[in-house]
C-alpha positions as CSV (number, residue, x, y, z in Angstrom):
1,X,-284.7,-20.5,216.2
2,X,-283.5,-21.4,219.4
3,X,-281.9,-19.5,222.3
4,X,-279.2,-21.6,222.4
5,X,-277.9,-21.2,218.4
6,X,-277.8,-17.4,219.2
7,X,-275.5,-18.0,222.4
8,X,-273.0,-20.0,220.5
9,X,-272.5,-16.8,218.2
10,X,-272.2,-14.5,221.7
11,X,-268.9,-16.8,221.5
12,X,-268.1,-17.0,217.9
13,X,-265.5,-14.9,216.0
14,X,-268.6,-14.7,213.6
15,X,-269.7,-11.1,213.4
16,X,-273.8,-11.3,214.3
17,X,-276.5,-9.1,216.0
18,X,-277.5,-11.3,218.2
19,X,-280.3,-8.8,219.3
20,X,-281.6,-8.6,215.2
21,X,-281.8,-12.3,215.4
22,X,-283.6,-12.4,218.1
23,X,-286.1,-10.0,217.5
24,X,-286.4,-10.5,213.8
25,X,-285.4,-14.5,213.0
26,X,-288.3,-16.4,211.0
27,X,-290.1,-13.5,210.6
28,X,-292.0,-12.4,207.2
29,X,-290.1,-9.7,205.3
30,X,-286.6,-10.3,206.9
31,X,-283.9,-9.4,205.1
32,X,-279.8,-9.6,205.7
33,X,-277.2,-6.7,206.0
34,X,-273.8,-7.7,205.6
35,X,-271.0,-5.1,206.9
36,X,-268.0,-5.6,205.7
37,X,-264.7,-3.9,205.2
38,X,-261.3,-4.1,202.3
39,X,-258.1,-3.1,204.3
40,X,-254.9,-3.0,202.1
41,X,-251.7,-3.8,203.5
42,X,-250.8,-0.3,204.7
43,X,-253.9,-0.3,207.0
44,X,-256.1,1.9,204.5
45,X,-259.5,0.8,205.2
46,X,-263.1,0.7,203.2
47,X,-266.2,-0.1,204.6
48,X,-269.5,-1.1,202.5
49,X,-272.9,-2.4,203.5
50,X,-275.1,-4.1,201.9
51,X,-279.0,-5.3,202.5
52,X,-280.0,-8.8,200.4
53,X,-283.3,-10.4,200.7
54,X,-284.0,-13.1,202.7
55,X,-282.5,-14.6,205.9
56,X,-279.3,-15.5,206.5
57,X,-279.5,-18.2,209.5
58,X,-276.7,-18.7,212.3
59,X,-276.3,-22.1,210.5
60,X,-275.6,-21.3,207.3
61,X,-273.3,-18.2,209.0
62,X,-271.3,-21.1,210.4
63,X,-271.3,-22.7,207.0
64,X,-269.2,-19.2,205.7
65,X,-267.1,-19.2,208.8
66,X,-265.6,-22.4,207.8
67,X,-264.3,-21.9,204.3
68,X,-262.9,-17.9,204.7
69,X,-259.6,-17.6,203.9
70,X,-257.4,-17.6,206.6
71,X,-260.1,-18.2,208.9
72,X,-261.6,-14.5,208.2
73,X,-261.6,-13.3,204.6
74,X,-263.3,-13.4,201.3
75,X,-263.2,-12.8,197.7
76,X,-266.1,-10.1,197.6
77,X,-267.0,-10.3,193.8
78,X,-266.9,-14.3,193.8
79,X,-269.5,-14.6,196.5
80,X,-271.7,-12.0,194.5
81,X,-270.8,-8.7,196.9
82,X,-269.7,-5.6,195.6
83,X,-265.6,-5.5,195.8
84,X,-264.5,-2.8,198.0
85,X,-260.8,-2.9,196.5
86,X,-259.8,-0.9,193.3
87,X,-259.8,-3.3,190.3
88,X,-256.1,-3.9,188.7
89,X,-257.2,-1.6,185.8
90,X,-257.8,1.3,188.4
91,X,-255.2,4.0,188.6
92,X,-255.1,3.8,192.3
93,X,-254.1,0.0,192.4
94,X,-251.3,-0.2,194.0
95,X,-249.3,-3.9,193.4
96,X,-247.7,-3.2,197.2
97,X,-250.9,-2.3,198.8
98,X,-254.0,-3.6,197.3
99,X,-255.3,-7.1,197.1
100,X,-259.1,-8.6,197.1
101,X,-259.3,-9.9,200.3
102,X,-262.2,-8.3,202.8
103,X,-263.7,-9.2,205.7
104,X,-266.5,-9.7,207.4
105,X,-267.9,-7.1,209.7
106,X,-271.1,-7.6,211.0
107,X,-274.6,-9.6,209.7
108,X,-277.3,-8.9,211.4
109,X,-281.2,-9.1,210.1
110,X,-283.4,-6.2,209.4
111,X,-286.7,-4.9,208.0
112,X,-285.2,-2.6,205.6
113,X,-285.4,-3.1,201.6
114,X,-282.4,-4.7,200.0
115,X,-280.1,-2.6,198.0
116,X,-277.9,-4.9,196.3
117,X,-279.4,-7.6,193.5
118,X,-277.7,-10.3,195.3
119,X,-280.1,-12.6,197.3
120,X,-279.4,-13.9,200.5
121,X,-280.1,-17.6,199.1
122,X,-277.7,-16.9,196.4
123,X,-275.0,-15.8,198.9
124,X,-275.3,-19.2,200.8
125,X,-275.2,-21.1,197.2
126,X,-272.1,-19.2,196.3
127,X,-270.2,-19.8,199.9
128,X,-271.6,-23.3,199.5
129,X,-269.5,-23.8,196.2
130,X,-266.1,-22.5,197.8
131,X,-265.4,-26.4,200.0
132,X,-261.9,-25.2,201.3
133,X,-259.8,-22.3,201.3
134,X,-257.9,-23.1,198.2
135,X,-261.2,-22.6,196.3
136,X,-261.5,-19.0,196.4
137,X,-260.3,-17.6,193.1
138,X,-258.0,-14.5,193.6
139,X,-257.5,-12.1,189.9
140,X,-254.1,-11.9,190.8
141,X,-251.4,-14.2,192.3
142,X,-249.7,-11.8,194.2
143,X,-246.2,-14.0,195.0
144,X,-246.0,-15.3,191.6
145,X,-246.9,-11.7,189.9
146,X,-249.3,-12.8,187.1
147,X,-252.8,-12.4,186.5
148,X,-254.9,-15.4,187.0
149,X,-258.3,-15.9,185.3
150,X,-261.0,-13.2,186.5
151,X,-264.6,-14.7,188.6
152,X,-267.3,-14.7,186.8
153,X,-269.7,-13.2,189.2
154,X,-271.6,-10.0,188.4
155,X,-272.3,-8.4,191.9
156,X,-274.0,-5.2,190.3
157,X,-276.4,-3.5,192.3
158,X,-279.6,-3.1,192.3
C-alpha cells in the first residue's frame, strides 16, 4: 500500500487509523476493528466494536463511504454487524427516539482475534450489494408509520 492512499484518508470524512495501516497493511494475520456508534434522536448514544478477519483496504473503505446514507450512516444488521438499536419488539423502543441508523466511528487494522462471525470479505460483499442510498433496507418506515419487510442478515457473534 502506498503512502499516498493513506494521505487521502488524513483528509477523508472516512474514520481510519492511519498509523494501524501503516504499520499493519498486507501483513499476515491482520484483522479489522470497526467502531461504531447508534445515536437516537434525543442524542442517547451506544457504542460497539467489533474485530472481523481479514483486511479491510482504504479502497474498499472508499467503496462504503460512497453508498452510506446520508453520506454517513448504515443499516448495522444488513451489512452483517451487530445492531446497536433496541429492536421494535424491545420494550425500550421508543417510536420518537429510536431508529437503525449508526455510524461509523473508527476502522483501523489490528493483530487481535476477531470476535464477531462476520468476515471482513463478507462486509465488503455486503456494502458492495447496497449501489445507492435508496438500497439500504430500513424495518421500519418511520414517516409513513408501518413496518416494512425485516433484512435477512444474521450478524450473530461469534
Amino acid at each position: 500500500m502506498s503512502q499516498i492512499d493513506l494521505d487521502e484518508f488524513e483528509n477523508s470524512s472516512t474514520p481510519v487509523d492511519v498509523e494501524s495501516y501503516t504499520q499493519l497493511a498486507g501483513q499476515p494475520g491482520v484483522n479489522t476493528q470497526i467502531d461504531y456508534q447508534y445515536r437516537d434522536a434525543g442524542n442517547y448514544k451506544t457504542d460497539g466494536s467489533v474485530i472481523l478477519e481479514g483486511e479491510i483496504t482504504p479502497e474498499q473503505l472508499k467503496a462504503f463511504q460512497e453508498v452510506l446514507f446520508d453520506s454517513q450512516t448504515f443499516i448495522a444488521p444488513q451489512v452483517g454487524l451487530p445492531a446497536l438499536c433496541p429492536s421494535r419488539d424491545d420494550d425500550r423502543y421508543d417510536d420518537e427516539l429510536d431508529h437503525e441508523l449508526h455510524d461509523f466511528l473508527e476502522f483501523k487494522l489490528t493483530l487481535d482475534s476477531p470476535t464477531h462471525s462476520t468476515t471482513a470479505a463478507q462486509l465488503v460483499e455486503r456494502f458492495a450489494k447496497v449501489e445507492t442510498e435508496a438500497d439500504w433496507q430500513f424495518e421500519t418506515d418511520h414517516d409513513a408509520g408501518h413496518q416494512l419487510a425485516p433484512t435477512s442478515l444474521d450478524p450473530s457473534p461469534m
